[in-house]
C-alpha positions as CSV (number, residue, x, y, z in Angstrom):
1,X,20.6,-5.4,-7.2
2,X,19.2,-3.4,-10.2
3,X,19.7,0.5,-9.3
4,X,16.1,1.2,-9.9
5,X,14.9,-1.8,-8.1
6,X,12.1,-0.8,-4.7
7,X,11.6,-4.3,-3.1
8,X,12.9,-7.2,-3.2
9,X,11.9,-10.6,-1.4
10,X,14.3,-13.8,-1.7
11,X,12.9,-17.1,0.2
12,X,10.4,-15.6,1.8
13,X,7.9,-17.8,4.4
14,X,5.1,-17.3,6.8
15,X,3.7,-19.7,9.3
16,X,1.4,-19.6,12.1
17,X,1.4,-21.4,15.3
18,X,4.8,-21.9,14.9
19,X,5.9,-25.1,17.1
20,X,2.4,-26.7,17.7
21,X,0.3,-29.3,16.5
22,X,-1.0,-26.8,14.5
23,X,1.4,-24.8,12.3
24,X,0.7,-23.9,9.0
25,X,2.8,-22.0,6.4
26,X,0.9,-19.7,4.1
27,X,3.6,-18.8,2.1
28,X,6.4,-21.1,0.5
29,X,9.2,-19.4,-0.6
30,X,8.5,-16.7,-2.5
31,X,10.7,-15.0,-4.5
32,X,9.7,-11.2,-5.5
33,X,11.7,-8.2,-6.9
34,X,10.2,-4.6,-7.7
35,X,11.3,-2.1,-9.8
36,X,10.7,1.8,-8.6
37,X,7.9,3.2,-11.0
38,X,6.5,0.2,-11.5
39,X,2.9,-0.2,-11.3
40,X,1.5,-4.1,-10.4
41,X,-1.5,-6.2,-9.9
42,X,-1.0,-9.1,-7.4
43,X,-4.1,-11.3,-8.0
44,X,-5.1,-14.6,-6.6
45,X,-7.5,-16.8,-5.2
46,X,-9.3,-16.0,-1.6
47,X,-7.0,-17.5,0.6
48,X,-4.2,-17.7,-1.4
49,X,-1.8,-16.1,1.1
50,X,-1.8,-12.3,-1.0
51,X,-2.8,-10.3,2.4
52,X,0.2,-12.4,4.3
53,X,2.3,-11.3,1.5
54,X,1.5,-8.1,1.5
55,X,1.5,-7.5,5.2
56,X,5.0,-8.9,5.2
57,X,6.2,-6.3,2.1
58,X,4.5,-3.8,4.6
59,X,6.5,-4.5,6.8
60,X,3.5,-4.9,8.9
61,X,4.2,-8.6,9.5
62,X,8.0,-10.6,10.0
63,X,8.7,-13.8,7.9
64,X,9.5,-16.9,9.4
65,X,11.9,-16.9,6.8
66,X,14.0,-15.8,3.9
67,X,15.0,-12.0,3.0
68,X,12.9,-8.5,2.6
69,X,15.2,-6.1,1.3
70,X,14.0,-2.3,0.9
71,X,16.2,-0.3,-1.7
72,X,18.6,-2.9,-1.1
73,X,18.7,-3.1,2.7
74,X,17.7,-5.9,4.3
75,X,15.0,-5.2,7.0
76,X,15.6,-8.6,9.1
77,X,17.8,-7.3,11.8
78,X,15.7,-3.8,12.5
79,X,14.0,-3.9,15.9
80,X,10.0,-2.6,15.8
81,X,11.1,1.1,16.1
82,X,13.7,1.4,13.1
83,X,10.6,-0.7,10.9
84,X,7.8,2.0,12.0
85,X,10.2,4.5,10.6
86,X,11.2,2.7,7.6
87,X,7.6,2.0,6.7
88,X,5.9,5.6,7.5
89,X,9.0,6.9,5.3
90,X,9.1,4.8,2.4
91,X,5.5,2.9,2.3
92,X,1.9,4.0,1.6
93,X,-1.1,2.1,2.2
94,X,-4.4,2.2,1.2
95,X,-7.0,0.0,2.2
96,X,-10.7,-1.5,1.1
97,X,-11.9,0.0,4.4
98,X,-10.4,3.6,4.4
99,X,-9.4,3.8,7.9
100,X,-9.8,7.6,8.6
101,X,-9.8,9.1,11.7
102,X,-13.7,10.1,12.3
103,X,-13.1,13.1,14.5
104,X,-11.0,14.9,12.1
105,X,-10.9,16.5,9.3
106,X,-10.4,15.6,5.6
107,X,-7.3,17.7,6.0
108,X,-6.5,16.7,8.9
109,X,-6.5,13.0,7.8
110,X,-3.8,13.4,5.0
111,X,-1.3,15.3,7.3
112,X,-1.8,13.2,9.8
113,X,1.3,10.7,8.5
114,X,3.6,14.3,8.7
115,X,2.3,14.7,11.7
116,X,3.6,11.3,13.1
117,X,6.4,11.4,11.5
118,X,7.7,14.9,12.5
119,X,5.8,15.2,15.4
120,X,4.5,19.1,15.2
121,X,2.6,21.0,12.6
122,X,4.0,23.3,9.6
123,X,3.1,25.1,6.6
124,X,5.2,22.4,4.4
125,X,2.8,19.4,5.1
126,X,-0.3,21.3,5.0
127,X,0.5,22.5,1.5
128,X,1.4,19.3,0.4
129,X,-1.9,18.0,2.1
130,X,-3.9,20.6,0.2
131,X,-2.2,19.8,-2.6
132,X,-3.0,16.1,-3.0
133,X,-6.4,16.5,-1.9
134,X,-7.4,19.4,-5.0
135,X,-5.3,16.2,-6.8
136,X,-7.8,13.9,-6.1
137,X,-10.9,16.4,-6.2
138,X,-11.7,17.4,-2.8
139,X,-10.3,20.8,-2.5
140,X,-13.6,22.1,-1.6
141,X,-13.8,18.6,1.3
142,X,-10.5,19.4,2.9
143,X,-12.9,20.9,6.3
144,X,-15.3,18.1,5.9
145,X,-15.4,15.1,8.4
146,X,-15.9,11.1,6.9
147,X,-19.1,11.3,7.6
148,X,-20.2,13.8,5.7
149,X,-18.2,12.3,2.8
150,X,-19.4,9.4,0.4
151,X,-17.3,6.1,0.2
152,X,-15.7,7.1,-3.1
153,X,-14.9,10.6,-1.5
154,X,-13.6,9.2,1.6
155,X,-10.9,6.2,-0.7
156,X,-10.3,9.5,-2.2
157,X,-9.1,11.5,1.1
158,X,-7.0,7.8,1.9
159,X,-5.5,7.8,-1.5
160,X,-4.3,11.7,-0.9
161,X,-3.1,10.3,2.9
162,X,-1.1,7.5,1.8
163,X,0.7,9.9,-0.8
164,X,1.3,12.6,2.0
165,X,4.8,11.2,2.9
166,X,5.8,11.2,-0.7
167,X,6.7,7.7,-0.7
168,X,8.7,5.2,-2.8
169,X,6.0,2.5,-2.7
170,X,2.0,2.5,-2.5
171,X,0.4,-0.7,-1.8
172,X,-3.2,-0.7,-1.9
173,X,-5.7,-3.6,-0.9
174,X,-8.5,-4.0,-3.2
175,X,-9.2,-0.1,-3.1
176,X,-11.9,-0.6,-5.2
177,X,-13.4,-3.4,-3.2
178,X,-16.6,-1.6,-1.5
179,X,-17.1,0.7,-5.0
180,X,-19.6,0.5,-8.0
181,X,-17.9,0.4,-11.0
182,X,-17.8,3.7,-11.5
183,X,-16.3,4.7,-8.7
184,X,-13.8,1.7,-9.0
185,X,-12.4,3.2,-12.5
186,X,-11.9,6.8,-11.0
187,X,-10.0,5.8,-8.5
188,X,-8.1,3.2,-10.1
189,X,-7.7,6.5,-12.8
190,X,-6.4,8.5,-9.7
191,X,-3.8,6.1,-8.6
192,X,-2.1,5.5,-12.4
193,X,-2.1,9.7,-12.2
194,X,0.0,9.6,-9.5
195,X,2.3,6.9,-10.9
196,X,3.0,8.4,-13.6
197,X,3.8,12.2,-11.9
198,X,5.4,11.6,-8.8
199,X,6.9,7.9,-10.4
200,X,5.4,6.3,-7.3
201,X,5.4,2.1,-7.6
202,X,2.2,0.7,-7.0
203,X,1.5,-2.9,-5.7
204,X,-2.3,-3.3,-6.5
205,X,-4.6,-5.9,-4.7
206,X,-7.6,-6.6,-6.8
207,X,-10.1,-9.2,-7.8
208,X,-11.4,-7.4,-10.3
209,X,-9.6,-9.0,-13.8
210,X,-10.6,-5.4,-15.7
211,X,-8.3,-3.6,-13.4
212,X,-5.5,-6.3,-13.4
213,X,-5.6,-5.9,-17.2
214,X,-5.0,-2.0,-16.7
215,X,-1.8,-3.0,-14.6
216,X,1.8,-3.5,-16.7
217,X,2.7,-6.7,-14.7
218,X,0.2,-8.9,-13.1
219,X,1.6,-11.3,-10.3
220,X,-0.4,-13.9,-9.5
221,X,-0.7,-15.9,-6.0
222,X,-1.5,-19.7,-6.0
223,X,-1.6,-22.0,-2.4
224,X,1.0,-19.4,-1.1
225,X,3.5,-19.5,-4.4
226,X,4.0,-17.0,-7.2
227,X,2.9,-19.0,-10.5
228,X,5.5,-18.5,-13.3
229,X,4.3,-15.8,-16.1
């Protein structure tokens, strides 16, 4: 394994209704390595297998077969507690649909993965929640609920969350999906800020080719197999 290397998948394949009439594999061996720092588009048809793929590098979803390896660990063997970990400690995610939690606050909604994690409140994770979200623009949002925010404000405030936890890898799901195209470039701007300060890898989503282009490797996604660059 290359030192700097984040991810790395080796055989990997998904099916559903496994043993029935009616099983279907969505993904046919795929073979995919990451490099820490890097910053990616994975780009593809609708239907193409790329949510699949990415729920699986999530960790969000088990293979039916083949090998995920995380900083050169394989994550096969780990039982649902040891993944939550592993995945709220190394992964981000960000999402089309933000996901925030309506009753709290913008603040609120970035610590909220330290909160999880360490299970009580201190001055370490509200600074570094502060922090991301005068990063992003919202300093003066940090009391604000969802709803009072706009839909680029609120990618924003999930951006800042998904960063909270400092981790290796950031994989975002057509973030830009539900915004005009102005919005889209700002926070596309945002997220190549933060890979190259905090040398965060980013596995981008998109269907948008001008955003793809803006990536340094584009991987593309074909009836469930990685097509050759």
């Amino acid at each position: 394994m290359a030192e700097a290397e984040i991810l790395r998948l080796e055989g990997v394949r998904k099916s559903y209704n496994v043993g029935t009439e009616v099983e279907t594999e969505v993904l046919h061996g795929i073979d995919l390595a990451l490099a820490a720092a890097e910053f990616s588009a994975l780009i593809g048809p609708s239907g193409s297998g790329k949510s699949t793929l990415l729920h699986i590098i999530g960790l969000l979803e088990r293979p039916t077969g083949g090998r995920v390896a995380i900083r050169g660990e394989a994550v096969d063997g780990l039982d649902e507690a040891a993944l939550t970990e592993l995945r709220g400690r190394t992964l981000g995610f960000v999402f089309q649909f933000h996901y925030l939690l309506p009753g709290f606050s913008a603040l609120e909604n970035v610590m909220m993965p330290c909160l999880i994690d360490r299970g009580r409140y201190d001055a370490a994770m509200r600074g570094r929640a502060e922090w991301l979200l005068g990063r992003v623009g919202l300093a003066g949002a940090r009391d604000k609920r969802p709803s009072q925010l706009s839909g680029g404000m609120q990618q924003r405030v999930a951006i800042a969350r998904a960063l909270a936890m400092n981790p290796a890898l950031v994989l975002a799901d057509e973030p830009t999906g539900n915004l005009d195209t102005r919005s889209a470039d700002e926070i596309f701007a945002l997220l190549r800020d933060f890979h190259r300060e905090e040398g965060t890898a980013f596995l981008v989503v998109t269907h948008d080719p001008r955003l793809a282009e803006r990536c340094d490797r584009r991987i593309e996604l074909v009836d469930g197999r990685i097509r050759p660059a």
